[in-house]
N, C-alpha and C positions, 0 to 999 in steps of 0.2 A: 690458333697455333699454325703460324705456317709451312712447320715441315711438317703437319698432315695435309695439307692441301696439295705437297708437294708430294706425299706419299700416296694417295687417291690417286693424281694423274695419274703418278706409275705405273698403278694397278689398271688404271683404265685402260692405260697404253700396252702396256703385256696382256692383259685378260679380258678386257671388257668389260670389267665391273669392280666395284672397290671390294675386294674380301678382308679387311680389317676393318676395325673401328678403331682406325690410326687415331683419330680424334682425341679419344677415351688414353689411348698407350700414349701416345706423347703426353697429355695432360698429368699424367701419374707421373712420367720420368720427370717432367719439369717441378712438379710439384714436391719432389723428394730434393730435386737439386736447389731446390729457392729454401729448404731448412735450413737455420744456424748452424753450424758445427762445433764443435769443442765439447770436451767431456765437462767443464762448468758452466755451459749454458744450461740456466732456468736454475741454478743452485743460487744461493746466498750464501755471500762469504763468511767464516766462522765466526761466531758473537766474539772471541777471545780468541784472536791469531794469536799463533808465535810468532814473536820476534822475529825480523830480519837481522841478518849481520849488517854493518857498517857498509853502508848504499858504496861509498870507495873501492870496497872489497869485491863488488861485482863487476866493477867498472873493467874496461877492456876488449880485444877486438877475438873475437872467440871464432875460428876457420873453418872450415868444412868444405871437404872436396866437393861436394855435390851441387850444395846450395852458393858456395863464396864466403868472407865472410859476415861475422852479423857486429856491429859495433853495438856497446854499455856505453852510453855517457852517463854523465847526471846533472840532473837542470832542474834548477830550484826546488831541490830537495828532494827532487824525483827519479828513478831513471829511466833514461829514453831507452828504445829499440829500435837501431835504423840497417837495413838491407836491401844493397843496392840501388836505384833511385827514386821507388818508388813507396818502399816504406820506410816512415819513419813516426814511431808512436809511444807513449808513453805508457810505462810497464806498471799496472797495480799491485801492490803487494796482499795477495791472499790469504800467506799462510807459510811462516818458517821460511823456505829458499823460494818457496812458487810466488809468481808473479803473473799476472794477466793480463791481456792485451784486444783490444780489437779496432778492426779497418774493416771497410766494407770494399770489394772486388768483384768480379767475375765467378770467380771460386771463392769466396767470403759472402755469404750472403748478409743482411742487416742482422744484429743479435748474435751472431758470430763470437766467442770468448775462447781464445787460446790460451793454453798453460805456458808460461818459461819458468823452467825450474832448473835454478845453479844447483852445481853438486861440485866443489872444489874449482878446478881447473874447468869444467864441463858445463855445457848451457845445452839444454833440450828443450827447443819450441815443436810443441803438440801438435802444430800445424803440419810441421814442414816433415814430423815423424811418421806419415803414414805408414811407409813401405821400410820403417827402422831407418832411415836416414837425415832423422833431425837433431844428430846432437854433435854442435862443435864443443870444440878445445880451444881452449886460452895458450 
């Protein structure tokens, strides 16, 4: 890892000698940041979903101050999820209004599974909800 190597100089250069075992602490932080995320990773989807509404009925460009908006197509019987210029993905249907999604990123690690769940006029993707700021409007 090379921000403990970069983290040893330091200590050599202020102290004279490494007093962490930056090695071990970087190790652990990376290794928690390389997890999947999503509250449906490692689940299997229900034997007997509910129904979705009519794929049409989702379709539309849903806003949000924060993030921009997120565009619903639908293509060959599916729908997309595109934001911005760098995603653009196709939404599995889970269960009723939820819908699931993954990309691999920076911040996405591989195995990664976000929720989008319509609720009316409203689209909440799990990802972009950390801090309560992931749900646009239609």
């Amino acid at each position: 890892v090379p921000e403990a190597l970069t983290a040893e100089f330091a200590d050599l250069v202020q102290f004279g000698d490494v007093r962490e075992d930056w090695y071990q602490l970087y190790s652990d932080i990376f290794k928690k940041m390389e997890q999947p995320t999503g509250s449906l990773v490692g689940q299997k989807p229900p034997a007997n979903p509910s129904p979705a509404a009519p794929l049409a009925s989702y379709v539309g460009t849903y806003n949000n101050d924060y993030w921009g908006p997120a565009r619903i197509t639908e293509k060959d019987g599916k729908l997309q999820l595109a934001m911005g210029t760098k995603l653009d993905v196709p939404l599995d249907h889970w269960n009723g209004s939820d819908f699931t999604y993954s990309w691999v990123s920076e911040n996405s690690p591989p195995g990664t599974v976000s929720k989008a769940t319509f609720d009316g006029d409203k689209l909440t993707l799990e990802y972009y909800n950390t801090f309560g700021k992931g749900t646009f409007t239609r």
